[in-house]
N, C-alpha and C positions, 0 to 999 in steps of 0.2 A: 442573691447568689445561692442559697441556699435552695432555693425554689429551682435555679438551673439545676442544681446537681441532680434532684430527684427526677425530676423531665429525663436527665440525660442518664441517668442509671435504670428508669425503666422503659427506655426507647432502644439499652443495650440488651435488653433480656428476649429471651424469645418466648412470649407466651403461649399459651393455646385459643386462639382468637375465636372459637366457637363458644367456651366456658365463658369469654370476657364481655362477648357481645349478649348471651344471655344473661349475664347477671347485669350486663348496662341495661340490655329489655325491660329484665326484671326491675332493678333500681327505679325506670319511666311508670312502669306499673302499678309497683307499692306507691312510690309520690301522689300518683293518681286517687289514691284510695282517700285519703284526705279531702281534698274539694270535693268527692263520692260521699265522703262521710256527711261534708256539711249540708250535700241539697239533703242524704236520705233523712238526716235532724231537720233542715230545715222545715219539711213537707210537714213534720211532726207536730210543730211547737204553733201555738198562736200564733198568728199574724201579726202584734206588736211587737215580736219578739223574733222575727224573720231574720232580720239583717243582722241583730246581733250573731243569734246562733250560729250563722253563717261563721261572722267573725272569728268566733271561740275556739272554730275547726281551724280556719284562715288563720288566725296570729300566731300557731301551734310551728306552721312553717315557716314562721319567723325567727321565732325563740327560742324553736327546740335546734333546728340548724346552726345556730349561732355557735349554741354551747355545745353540738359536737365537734364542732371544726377543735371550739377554743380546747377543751378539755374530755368532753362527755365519751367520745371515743376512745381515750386514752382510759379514762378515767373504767369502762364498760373491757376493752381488750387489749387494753397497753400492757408494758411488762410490772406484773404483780410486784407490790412491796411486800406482800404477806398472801398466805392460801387467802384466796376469796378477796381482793382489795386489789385495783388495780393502780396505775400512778399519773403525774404527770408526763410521762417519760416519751408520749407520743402526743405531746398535746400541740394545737395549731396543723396537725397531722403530719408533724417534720419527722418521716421514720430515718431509717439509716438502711430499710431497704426497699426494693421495689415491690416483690412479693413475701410472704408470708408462708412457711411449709404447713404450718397449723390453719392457716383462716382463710389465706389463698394462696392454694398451691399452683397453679395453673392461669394465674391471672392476679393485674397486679392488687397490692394493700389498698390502691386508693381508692378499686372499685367497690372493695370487701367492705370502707368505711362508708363512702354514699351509700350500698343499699341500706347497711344496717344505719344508715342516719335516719333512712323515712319509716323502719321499725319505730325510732324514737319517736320520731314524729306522730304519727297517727297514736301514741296508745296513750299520751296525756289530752288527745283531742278526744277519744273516746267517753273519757271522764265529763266532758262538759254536756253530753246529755242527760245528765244526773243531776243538773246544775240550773236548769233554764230558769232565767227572768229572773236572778236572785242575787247575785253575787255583781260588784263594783269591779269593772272594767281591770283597774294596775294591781286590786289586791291579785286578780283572778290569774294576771301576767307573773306575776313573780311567782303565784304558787307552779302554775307550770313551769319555770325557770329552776325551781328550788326542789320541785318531784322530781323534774328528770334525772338531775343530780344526785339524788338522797335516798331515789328507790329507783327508780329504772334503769340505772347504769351499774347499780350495786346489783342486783336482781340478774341483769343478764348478764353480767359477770360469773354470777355463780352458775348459770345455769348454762351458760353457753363458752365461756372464755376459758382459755388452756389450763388455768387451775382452778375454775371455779367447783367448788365443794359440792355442788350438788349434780354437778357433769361428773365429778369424778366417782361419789355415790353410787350411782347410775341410775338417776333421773331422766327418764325421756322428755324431751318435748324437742320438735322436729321443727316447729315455725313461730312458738308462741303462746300457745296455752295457757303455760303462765306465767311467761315475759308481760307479753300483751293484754290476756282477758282477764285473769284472773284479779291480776294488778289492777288496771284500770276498773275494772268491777268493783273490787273491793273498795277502792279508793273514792271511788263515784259514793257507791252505798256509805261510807264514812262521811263522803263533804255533804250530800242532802241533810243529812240526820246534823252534824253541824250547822248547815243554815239556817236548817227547820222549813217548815211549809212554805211554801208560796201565800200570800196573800190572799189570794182568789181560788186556792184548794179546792180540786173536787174530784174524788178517787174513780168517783164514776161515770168521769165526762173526759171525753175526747175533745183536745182542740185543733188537731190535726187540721189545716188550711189548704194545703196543695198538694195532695199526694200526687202526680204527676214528680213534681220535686225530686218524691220520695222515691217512684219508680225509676226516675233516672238515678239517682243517688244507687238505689240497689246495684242496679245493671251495671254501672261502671265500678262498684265495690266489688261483683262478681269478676270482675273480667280483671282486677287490679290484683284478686286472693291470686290468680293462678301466676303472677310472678312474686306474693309473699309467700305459698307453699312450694310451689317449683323451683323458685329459686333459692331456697333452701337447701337447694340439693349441692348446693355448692359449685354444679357445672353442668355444662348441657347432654347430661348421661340420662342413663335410663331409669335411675332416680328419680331425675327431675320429672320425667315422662311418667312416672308410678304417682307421683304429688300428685300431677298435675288429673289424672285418670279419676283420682281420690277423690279430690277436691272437688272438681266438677259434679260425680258420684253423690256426696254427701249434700253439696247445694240443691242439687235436684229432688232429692231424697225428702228434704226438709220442704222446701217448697210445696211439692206432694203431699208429703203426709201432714200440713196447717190447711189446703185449700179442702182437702179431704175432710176432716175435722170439723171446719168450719161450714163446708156442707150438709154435714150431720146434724148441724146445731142450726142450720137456719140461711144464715148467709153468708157466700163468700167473700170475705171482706177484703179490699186491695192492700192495706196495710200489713193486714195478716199474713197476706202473699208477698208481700215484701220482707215481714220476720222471718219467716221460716228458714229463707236459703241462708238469712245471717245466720240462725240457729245452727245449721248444719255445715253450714264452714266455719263457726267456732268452734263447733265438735270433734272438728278431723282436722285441726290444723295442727296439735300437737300429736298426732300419730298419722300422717297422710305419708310419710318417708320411712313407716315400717309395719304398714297392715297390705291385706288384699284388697283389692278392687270391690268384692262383694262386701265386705265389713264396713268398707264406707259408707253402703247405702244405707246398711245397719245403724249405722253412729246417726246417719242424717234422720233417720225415722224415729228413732230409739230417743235421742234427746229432743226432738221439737216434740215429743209427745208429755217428756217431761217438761219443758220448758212453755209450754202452753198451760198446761194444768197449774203451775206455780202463777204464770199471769195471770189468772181466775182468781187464786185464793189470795194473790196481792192487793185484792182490790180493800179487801177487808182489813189490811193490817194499817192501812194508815202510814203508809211509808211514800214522802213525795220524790224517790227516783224519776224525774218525769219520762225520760225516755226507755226509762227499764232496763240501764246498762248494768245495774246487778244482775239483776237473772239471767238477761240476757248474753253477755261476755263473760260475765262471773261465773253466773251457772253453767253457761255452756262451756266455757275454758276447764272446772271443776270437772264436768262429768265427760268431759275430751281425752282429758289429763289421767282420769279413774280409767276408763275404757283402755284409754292405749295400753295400762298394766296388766289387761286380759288381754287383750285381741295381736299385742305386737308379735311380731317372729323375725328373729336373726335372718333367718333366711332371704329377708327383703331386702334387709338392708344391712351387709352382712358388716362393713367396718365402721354402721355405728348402730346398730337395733340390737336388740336383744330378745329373748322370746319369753312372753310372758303367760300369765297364770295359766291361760287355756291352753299353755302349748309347752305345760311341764315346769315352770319356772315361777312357782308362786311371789317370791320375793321380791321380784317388780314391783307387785302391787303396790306392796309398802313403798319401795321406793319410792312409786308415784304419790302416795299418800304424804309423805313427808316432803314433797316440790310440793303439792298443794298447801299444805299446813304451814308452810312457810312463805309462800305469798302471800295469804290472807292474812298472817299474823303481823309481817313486813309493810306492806300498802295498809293495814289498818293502822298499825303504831305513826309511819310515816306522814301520811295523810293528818290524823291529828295533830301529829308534833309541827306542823307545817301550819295550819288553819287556827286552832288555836292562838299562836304567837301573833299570828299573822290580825287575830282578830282584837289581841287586847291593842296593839299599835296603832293600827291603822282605820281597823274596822272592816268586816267584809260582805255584810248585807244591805242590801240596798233601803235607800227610805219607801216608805210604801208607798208614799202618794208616787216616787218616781216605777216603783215594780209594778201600781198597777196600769199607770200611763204607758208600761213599756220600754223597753231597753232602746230598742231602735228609735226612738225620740230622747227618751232621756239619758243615754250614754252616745247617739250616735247625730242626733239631729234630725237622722233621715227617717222615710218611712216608707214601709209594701201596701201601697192600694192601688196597683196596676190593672185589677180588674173591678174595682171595686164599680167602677163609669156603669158598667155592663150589667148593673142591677137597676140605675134609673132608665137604660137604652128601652131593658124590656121591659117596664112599667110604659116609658112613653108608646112602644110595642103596641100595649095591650089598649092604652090612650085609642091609640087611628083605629086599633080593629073594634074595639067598643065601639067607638063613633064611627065606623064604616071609610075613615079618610084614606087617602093613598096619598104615599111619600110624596106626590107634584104641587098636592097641599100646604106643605110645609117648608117646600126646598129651600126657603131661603134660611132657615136654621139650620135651626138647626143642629368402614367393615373387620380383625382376626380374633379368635377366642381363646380363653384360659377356663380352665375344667376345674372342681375343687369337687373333690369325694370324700366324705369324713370320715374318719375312721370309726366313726361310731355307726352302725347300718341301719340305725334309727332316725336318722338326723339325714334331711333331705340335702341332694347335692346342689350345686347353682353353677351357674358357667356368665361371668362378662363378658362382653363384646367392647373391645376399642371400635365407638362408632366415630363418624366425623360429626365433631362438637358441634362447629359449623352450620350442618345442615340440619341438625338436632336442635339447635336454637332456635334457628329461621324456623321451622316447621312450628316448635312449639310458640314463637312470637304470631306466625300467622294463622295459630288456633283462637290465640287470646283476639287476633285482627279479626276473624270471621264471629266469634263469638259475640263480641261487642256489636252486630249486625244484626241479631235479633233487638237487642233493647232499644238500637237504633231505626228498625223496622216500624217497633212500637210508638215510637214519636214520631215520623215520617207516615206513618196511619194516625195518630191521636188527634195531630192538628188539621187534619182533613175531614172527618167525621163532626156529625151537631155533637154539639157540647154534652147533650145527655146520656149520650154514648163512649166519652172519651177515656174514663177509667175502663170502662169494660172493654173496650179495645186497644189498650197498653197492655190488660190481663190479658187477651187473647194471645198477643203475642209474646210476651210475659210466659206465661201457664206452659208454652211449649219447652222450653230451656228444664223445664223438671221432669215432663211426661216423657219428653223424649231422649232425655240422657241417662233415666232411667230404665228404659227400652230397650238402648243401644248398650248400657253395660251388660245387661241378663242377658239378651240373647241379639239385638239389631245390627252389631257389629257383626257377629256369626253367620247370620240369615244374609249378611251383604257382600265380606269379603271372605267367610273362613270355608274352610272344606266342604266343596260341594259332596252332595248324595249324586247329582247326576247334573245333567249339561243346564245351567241357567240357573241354577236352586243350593240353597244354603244350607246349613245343618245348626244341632246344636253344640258342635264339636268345641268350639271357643263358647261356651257361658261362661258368663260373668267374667269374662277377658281374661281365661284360664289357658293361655296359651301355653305351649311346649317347649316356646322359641321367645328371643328377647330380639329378634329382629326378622325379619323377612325377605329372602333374596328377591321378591318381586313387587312385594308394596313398600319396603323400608328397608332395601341393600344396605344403607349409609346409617341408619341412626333407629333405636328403638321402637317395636309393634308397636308399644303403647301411647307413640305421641303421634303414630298414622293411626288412629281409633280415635284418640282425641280429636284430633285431626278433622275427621272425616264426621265425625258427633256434631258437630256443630255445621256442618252441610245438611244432617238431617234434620235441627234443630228447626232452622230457618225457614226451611221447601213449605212445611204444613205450615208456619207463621204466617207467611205468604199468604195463604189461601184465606186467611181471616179478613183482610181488603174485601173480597167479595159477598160476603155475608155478614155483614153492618150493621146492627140493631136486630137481629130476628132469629138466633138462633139460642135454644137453652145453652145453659152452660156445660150442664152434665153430658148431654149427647154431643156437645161439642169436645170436650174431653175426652169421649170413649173414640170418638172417631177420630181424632190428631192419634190418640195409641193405636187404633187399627189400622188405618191407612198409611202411617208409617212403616207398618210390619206389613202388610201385603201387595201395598203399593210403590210406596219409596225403596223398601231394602231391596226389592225383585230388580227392580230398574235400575237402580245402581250397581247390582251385581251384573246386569246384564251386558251395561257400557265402561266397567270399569274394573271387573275382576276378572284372576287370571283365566275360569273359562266362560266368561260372558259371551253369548252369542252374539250380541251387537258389536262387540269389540274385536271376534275373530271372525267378525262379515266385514269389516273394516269402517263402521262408522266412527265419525270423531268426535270428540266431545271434550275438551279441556278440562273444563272447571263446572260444567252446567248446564251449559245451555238446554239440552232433553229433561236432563233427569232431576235439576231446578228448577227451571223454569216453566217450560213447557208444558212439565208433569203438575205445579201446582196453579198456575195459568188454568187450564183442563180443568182441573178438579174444582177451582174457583168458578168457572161460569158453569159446569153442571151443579156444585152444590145451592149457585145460586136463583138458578131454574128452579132445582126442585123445592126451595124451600119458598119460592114463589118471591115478588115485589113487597117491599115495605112498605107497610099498613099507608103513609104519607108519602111515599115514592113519586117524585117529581121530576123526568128526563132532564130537564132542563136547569134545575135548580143545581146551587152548591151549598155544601153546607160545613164548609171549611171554618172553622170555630176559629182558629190559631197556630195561624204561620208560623212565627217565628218556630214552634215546637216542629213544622216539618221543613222548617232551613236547620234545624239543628240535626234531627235525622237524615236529612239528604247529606248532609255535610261529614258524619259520622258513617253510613253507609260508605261513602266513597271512599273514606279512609279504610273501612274491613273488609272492601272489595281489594285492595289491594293485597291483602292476605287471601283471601277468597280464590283471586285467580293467580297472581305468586309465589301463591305456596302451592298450586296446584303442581307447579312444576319439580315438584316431590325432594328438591334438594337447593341450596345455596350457591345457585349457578348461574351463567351465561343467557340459560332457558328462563328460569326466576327474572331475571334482571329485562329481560324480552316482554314476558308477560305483563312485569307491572309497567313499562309503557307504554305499553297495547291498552295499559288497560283506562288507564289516567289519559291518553291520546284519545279514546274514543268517548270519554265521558266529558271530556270539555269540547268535543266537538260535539255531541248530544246538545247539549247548555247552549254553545252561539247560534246552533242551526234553530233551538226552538226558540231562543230569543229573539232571533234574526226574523221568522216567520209570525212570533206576536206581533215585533215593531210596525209588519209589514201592513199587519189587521187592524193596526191601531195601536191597543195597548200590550205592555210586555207583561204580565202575570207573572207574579213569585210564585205561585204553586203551582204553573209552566216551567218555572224557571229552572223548579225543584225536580219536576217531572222528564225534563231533557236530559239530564247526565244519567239518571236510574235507565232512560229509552237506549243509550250510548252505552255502557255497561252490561247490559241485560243482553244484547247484540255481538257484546265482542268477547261473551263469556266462554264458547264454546271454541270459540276460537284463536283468542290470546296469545297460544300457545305454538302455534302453526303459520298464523300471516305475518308481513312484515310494516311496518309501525304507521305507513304511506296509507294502507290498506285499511288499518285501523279506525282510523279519522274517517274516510269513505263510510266503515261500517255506522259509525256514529252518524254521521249527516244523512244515511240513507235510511238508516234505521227510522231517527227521528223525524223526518219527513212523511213517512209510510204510519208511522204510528199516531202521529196529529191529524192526519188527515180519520183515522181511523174511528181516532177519538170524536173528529167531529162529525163521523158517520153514527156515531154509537146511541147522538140523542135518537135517531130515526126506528133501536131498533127493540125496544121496549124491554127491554133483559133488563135487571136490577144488579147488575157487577158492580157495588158500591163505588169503591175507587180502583176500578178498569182494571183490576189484576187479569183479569183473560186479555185483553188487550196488548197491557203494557212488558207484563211477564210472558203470556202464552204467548202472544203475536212477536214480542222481541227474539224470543227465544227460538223460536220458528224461523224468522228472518236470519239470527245470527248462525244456526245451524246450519242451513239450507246458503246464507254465503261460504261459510266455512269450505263446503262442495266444491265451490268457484276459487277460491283463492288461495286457501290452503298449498304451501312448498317445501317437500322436505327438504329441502337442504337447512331450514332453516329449525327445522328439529329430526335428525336424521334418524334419530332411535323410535321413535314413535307416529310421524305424521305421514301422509299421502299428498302426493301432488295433485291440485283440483283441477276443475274442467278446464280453467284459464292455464296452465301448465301441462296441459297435454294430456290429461286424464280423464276425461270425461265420466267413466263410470264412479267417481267416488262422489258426483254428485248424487245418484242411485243410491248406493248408500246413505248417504244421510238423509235422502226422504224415509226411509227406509227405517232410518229411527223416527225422525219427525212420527211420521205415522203408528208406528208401536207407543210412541210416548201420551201420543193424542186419547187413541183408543185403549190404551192400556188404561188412563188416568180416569177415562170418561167412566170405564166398566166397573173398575174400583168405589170410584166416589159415589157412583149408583148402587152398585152391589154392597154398602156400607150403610148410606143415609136413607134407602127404603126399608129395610129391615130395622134400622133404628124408629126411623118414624112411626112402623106399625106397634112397636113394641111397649116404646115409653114417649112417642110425642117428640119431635125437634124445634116447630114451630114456639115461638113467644105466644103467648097473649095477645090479645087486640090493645088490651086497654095498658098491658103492662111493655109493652110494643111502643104505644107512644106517648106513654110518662118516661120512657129510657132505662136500660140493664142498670146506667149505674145507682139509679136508687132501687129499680126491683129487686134485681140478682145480686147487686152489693149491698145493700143500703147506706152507700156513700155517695158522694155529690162531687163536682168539681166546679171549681168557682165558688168557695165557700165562704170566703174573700167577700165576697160579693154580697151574697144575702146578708153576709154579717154587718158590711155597709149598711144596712137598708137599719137591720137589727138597731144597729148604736145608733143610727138619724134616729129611729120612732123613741129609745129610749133617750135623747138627749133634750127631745121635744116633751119628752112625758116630766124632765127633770126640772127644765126649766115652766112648765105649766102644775109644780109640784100635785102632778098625778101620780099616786103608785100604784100597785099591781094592783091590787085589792078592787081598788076601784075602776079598774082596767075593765074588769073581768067580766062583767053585763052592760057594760055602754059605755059608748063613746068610740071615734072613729078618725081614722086621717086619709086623707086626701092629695092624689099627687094632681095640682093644676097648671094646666097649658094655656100658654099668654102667646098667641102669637105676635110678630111686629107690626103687621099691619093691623091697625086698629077697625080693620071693615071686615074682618075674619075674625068667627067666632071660636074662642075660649074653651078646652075643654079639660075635664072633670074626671078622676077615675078616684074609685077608694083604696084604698094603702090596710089590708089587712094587717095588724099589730102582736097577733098569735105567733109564739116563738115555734110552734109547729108547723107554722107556715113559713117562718123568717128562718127557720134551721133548715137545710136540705135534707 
C-alpha cells in the first residue's frame, strides 16, 4: 500500500522529463562502469585469478544495492539526526515525497537514489584491485557490506548531503574525487598492507593475461565516466554539457601524454594506454562541473605525468597494491581534489563552484586540503577497524597452497583456459610444416535567457539559457552512444586481424579517442563549425571551446554549444579509426599518430564544415548528408585504400587468405557498433523528436536487412560465415547513414538489401585486385558510403523532413541527384589528395613502413612488447614445468641439457609418427 502511494504521488507531479531521462541515461551508464571495471582487472590479474576478479567487481552489485535500498541511502542523504550523520528515516526508500528540492529538484527522489546507488556501488569494487588472489571469498563479502555502511555513506554525507560538514565548509568535489578515489584508494592501500604480500610476490613482473579484457574494460569505463560526471550536473543543462566536454578532455589528455611517455622510453605498452585515460578521468572528476574546457586537458597531462613517475618508484617500495588503485584512484582523486582549489571559478558553475587560488580565492585550497585529509584519515581508520576484527574472527587470508593454486579453482571451482588449446594447435602447426604434411594427412583428427552582471566589474558576467532538457539529454546520451563505437570499432577490427597484430589494432583504434579529442578541444571543433574567415574555411575564433554563446541558433537552438562539440568529437573520433582496417600490420606507430592528428585537421574538419556548417558550400549546393555517409565514410573509405597503396602489401599478404584470429571479439563489436549507430544517426537529428525517432528506424531497418540479405546469399553458396554475418548489418548501416534522415523506413530495408548485395559481390571481386585493404574498409565504408549517398539522390522526400531535406530524382527532382555525386566526388578526391599529400612527406621524413622482420614477428611484440594469447604460452609454460616437477628436474639442470618433445601418433597405424622439439626457455614460453 505504501508502494501505491509513492507510484501515485509521483505520476501526480509534473516533472521535467529531459533532467529525468538523463539522469535514468546516466544511472545505465555509471551501472555499466562496474562489469567495465571488472574485465579492465580482469585483463590485469593472472589467469588463475580471472573469474574470481571478475566476481569481486560482480558481487559489489549485489551487496552494495541491497544495503542502499535497505538503509545506505537513508543512511548517505536521509533527514540528519545530527550535522554530518544521516538516519533511518528513508530507509527501504519509503520517502513521504516524490521529489526532493535539494537532491532532485526537477525529477523524482527515486531516480536521484539509483544513480547515487551505482556511486556506491563501483567505489568498494574499486578496492578489490588492491586485493587480488588473497583474501577468502565471505570475509571479502561482509567487509564490502560493513565499508559501505561505516565509510561510504558517512563520507558522502559529509561531502555531498544537505548538511554534510564538509559541503557546508565549502569542499568541492563535483562527481567524486574523494567520495569515490580517494576512499577506495586509501582503503585499497590499507587492506593490501593488512593481507601482506601475495605468495608468489614479484614487484617487477607483470601478469597481465588478456589485455584485450582490458581494452574493453577501458572503453566502456570511458563511455560509463560521461554519465558519472555529467550526471552530476543534476539535469540535462549546460552543466552537464561542461562535464561532459571535461571529461572527455581530461581522458584524452591522459591517454596522450602515457603513450607519449612511453614512446620516449622505448615502448608503447597497451596497458599503459589503458592507464592513462583512467588517470585523467580521475583527475577531473572532482572539478569537471567548475573548471574550463582547456584546464581539463591540463589536469589529464599534469597528473598522468605524476602518476606514471610514482608507478616507476613503486616498484621499489615493496607495496603488493596489485592493481595500483593507490596511486592510481588515490593519487589521482588527491591531486584532482588539490587542482580543483586552483583551477575552479564560480563563473562555471555559478550555484555551486566557487573560484579558487588562481582566480583570487586562495582559501579553497585549504578547503580542498581538509576534504582530502579527511578521506585518507576516514578510509584508513575504517578499513582497519573493519579487517582487523574481521581477521581475528573469522580469518581473512587465504591458505597458500589454495592462493597459489588460484581463486578461480579454489573459491570458484571453475577455470580460464579458453585459449589455452591454441598453444598445442600451433606446435601441431609447426609438426606438418617441419615434416612438409598438409591438413588432408591428418583429416581424420584431429531555447529564453537571464543576464546576471556583478556589481563588482572585476567579476565576469554569465547568462543561462532555459534549454529543452529533453533534447539536451538525448544529444548528450547519443554522445556517450557514438563514443562507445570507436572501442567497439576496436574489437569488430581485433578479431579479424592474425593474432600478432590484435593488441596493436585495438591501439589503433584506441590511440584515436586521445589524439583527436584533444584536437577537437584546441582548435577541431573551430576549424569545422565556428566562425568562418571566408566561404568553406574555419578559424581559430572558438579555441579551446571558448565560445561567446552557451547555445547556438543554428547548430544547438534547443540545448547547450558544448554537448553539439561533444557531440560532433566523437564523429571525428571514429572517421580516422576507421581508416586503421586498411593498414594491418605495416605501419609505424609514430607516423601513424602524427597522421590520425593531421588528417583530421585538414582533411576531416574541411569536409565537415563543408557538408555541415552554416556556410559550407556542399550544403548551400544542396548535397545531403545526414549523419555521414561523405564526410564518414566515404572520406575514410578513400584515405584507407590510398594509404594502403602507398604503404604497399604486407610482407605475407595472401588475396585469398583470412586471418580472423577471434570472432567472438568481432560478434561483440558488430553488436555494440549497432547499438552507437543508433546514437550516431539519431542524434543526428540534432533534437528529441519525430525526425530522432525516423532515423533510429531507418537505421535499425537497414541493418537487419544488411544481416538477412548476406546471410541469405552465404546459405545460397553454401556456408553462412559469422564474420559475413558480422559484415552485413555494418554494409546496411553504412548505406543508410546519409540518409536516415530523408527516406521512408520501406526505402530503408531496400537500401540495406541493395547495399549488401553490391558490396558482396565486390568483396568477391576484390581477391582479383591485388590492393592490401586489410579488412575492405575501401569497400565496405568507401563503396557503402558512395551507394548510400548517391541513393539518398533517388529517394530522399521532403515532406518527410521539411526543414532540411530535398526531394530525389524518384520524387520529381532529378537534379538533387547531381548534387550528391557532387559531393561523392569532392569527398573521393578531397580524401585521395589529403592521405597522399600527408603519408609521402611522412614517409620521406622519418619512414612509415614496418620492418621486414619486425612486419612479420607482429607490432604487438615489436611496437608493444606485449603479446595476446598469454594464456596460451603460459599453458605450454606450466605443462614443461609440471613435467620438469614430476621428473624432479630443476632449473639448474635445465640450463645446458635436456629437451621435450611434442609427438604425433596418428590413428592409422600405416601413417608415420611425427616428432617436433618443445623449446623449455621462459624467453621463449613468455611472449
Amino acid at each position: 500500500m505504501a508502494n501505491t502511494t509513492i507510484l501515485t504521488i509521483a505520476n501526480s507531479i509534473r516533472h521535467d522529463t529531459g533532467d529525468n531521462a538523463w539522469m535514468m541515461t546516466s544511472t545505465a551508464l555509471v551501472l555499466l562502469m562496474t562489469p567495465a571495471l571488472a574485465f579492465f582487472y580482469g585483463g590485469l590479474v593472472d589467469r588463475k585469478n580471472i573469474l574470481n576478479q571478475l566476481f569481486l567487481s560482480f558481487i559489489c552489485m549485489g551487496i552494495v544495492f541491497v544495503q542502499w535500498v535497505l538503509f545506505g541511502f537513508s543512511f548517505a542523504f536521509g533527514p540528519p539526526v545530527s550535522p554530518g550523520f544521516g538516519s533511518f528515516g528513508w530507509s527501504v526508500l519509503r520517502f513521504s515525497e516524490a521529489d526532493n528540492a535539494i537532491y532532485s529538484p526537477t525529477y523524482p527522489l527515486l531516480t536521484f537514489a539509483i544513480y547515487q546507488g551505482t556511486f556506491a556501488i563501483i567505489t568498494p569494487a574499486l578496492i578489490s584491485g588492491a586485493i587480488v588472489g588473497r583474501m577468502k571469498l565471505i570475509p571479502y563479502m561482509i567487509f564490502i557490506f560493513l565499508w559501505s555502511t561505516l565509510c561510504y555513506d558517512p563520507m558522502a554525507h559529509w561531502v555531498w548531503g544537505s548538511n554534510g560538514w564538509l559541503k557546508h565548509l565549502g569542499t568541492l568535489d563535483f562527481a567524486g574525487g574523494t567520495v569515490v578515489h580517494i576512499l577506495s584508494g586509501v582503503s585499497g592501500l590499507v587492506a593490501a598492507v593488512i593481507l601482506g604480500k601475495r605468495s608468489d610476490y614479484d614487484p617487477l613482473s607483470t601478469t597481465a593475461h588478456n589485455l584485450p579484457f582490458t581494452i574493453l574494460g577501458t572503453g566502456l569505463l570511458w563511455i560509463g565516466w560521461c554519465g558519472f560526471n555529467a550526471g552530476s550536473a543534476n539535469s540535462a543543462s549546460g552543466l552537464a554539457s561542461l562535464a561532459l566536454v571535461n571529461t572527455n578532455a581530461a581522458a584524452a589528455a591522459g591517454l596522450l601524454t602515457w603513450v607519449v611517455i612511453d614512446a620516449i622510453r622505448g615502448h608503447v605498452s597497451i596497458s599503459g594506454a589503458c592507464v592513462g585515460p583512467i588517470v585523467g578521468l580521475v583527475a577531473v572528476t572532482p572539478a569537471c562541473g567548475f573548471i574550463q574546457p582547456g584546464w581539463a586537458l591540463f589536469f589529464g597531462i599534469f597528473a598522468t605525468c605524476i602518476i606514471y613517475g610514482l608507478l616507476l618508484i613503486k616498484k621499489y617500495i615493496h607495496l603488493d597494491d596489485t592493481l595500483d588503485v593507490a596511486i592510481v584512484h588515490g593519487g589521482g582523486g588527491i591531486l584532482g581534489a588539490f587542482m580543483t582549489g586552483l583551477f575552479s571559478q564560480q563563473v562555471m558553475n555559478p550555484s555551486g563552484g566557487f573560484d579558487g587560488a588562481f582566480y583570487g580565492r586562495p582559501i579553497q585550497l585549504w578547503y580542498q586540503i581538509v576534504g582530502i585529509l579527511t578521506a585518507i584519515a576516514f578510509a584508513a581508520v575504517c578499513t582497519a577497524g573493519i579487517l582487523y576484527p574481521l581477521d581475528w574472527l573469522i580469518g581473512i587470508r587465504l591458505a597458500k597452497e589454495d592462493e597459489l593454486e588460484g581463486l578461480d579453482l579454489a573459491a570458484h571451482g571453475e577455470g580460464w583456459e579458453v585459449v589455452a588449446s591454441r598453444a598445442v594447435s600451433d606446435l601441431v602447426k609447426k609438426v606438418l610444416v617441419n615434416q612438409h604434411t598438409t591438413r588432408d594427412e591428418i583429416q581424420e583428427n584431429g531555447t529564453f535567457e537571464l543576464h546576471y552582471t556583478p556589481s563588482d566589474p572585476s567579476r565576469q558576467s554569465f547568462k543561462t539559457t532555459t534549454h529543452d532538457t529533453g533534447d539536451n539529454a538525448w544529444m548528450m546520451t547519443s554522445t556517450a552512444l557514438v563514443l562507445l563505437m570507436t572501442p567497439a570499432l576496436a574489437f569488430f577490427y581485433g578479431g579479424l586481424v592474425d593474432r600478432k597484430n590484435i593488441l596493436n589494432q585495438l591501439f589503433l583504434s584506441f590511440i584515436c579517442m586521445g589524439i583527436v579529442i584533444v584536437q577537437w578541444v584546441l582548435f577541431g571543433f573551430s576549424f569545422a563549425f565556428g566562425p568562418g574567415i571566408k566561404i568553406g574555411l574555419g578559424s581559430f575564433e572558438w579555441f579551446a571551446l571558448q565560445f561567446g554563446e552557451s547555445d547556438n541558433v543554428v547548430y544547438s537552438p534547443t540545448y547547450p554549444l558544448l554537448t553539439f562539440a561533444m557531440y560532433q568529437a566523437t564523429f571525428a573520433i571514429i572517421t580516422p579509426a576507421l581508416i586503421s582496417g586498411a593498414i594491418v600490420g605495416r605501419m609505424k606507430l609514430i607516423p601513424y599518430m602524427l597522421f590520425i592528428f593531421i588528417w583530421s585537421t585538414i582533411c576531416y574538419d574541411p569536409m565537415a564544415r563543408w557538408v555541415w556548417s552554416s556556410n559550407g558550400w556542399l550544403k548551400h549546393l544542396g548535397t545531403l548528408d545526414f549523419a555521414g555517409g561523405t564526410v564518414v565514410h566515404v572520406l575514410s573509405g578513400v584515405s584507407g585504400l590510398v594509404a594502403s597503396i602507398i604503404l604497399g602489401k604486407r610482407a605475407d599478404f595472401d588475396p585469398r587468405s583470412t586471418a580472423a584470429h577471434n570472432l567472438p571479439f568481432t560478434i561483440l563489436g558488430t553488436g555494440l557498433l549497432w547499438v552507437g549507430w543508433s546514437g550516431f544517426n539519431a542524434g543526428s537529428a540534432n533534437s528529441a523528436d519525430g525526425l530522432a525517432a525516423l532515423a533510429l528506424l531507418n537505421t535499425n531497418a537497414a541493418a537487419a536487412a544488411g544481416l538477412l540479405t548476406w546471410v541469405v546469399i552465404d546459405a545460397i553458396r553454401g556456408h553462412v560465415s559469422i564474420s559475413g554475418a558480422c559484415v552485413g548489418p555494418i554494409v546496411g548501416l553504412v548505406a543508410v547513414t546519409p540518409a536516415c534522415g530523408f527516406i521512408q523506413p520501406g526505402w530503408a530495408l531496400l537500401f540495406g538489401v541493395t547495399a549488401t548485395c553490391i558490396i558482396y559481390s565486390l568483396l568477391l571481386l576484390k581477391h582479383y585486385m591485388r590492393f592490401d585493404d586489410t579488412l575492405d574498409v575501401a569497400v565496405v565504408h568507401g563503396g557503402g558510403g558512395i551507394l548510400g549517398a548517391f541513393m539518398t539522390g533517388l529517394f530522399s522526400q521532403q515532406k518527410v523532413n521539411p526543414s532540411n531535406a530535398f526531394d530525389g530524382a524518384f520524387y520529381g527532382r532529378p537534379i538533387q541527384l547531381w548534387y550528391q555525386i557532387v559531393g561523392i566526388l569532392t569527398a573521393i578526391v578531397f580524401a585521395a589528395v589529403c592521405t597522399a599529400g600527408i603519408l609521402y612527406p611522412l614517409d620521406w621524413i622519418i619512414g612509415i613502413r614496418l620492418a621486414k622482420e619486425d612486419e612479420l614477428e607482429g607490432l604487438d611484440l615489436t611496437a608493444h612488447g606485449e603479446c595476446w594469447e598469454v594464456a596460451a604460452s603460459r599453458a605450454v609454460g606450466d605443462l614443461v614445468k609440471q613435467i620438469l616437477d614430476e621428473q624432479d628436474v630443476n632449473k639448474e639442470k635445465l640450463e645446458d641439457n635436456g629437451s621435450f618433445e611434442l609427438h604425433y601418433t596418428p590413428s592409422d597405424v600405416n601413417r608415420k609418427s611425427y616428432t617436433v622439439p618443445v623449446t623449455t626457455r621462459q624467453t621463449t614460453i613468455e611472449c
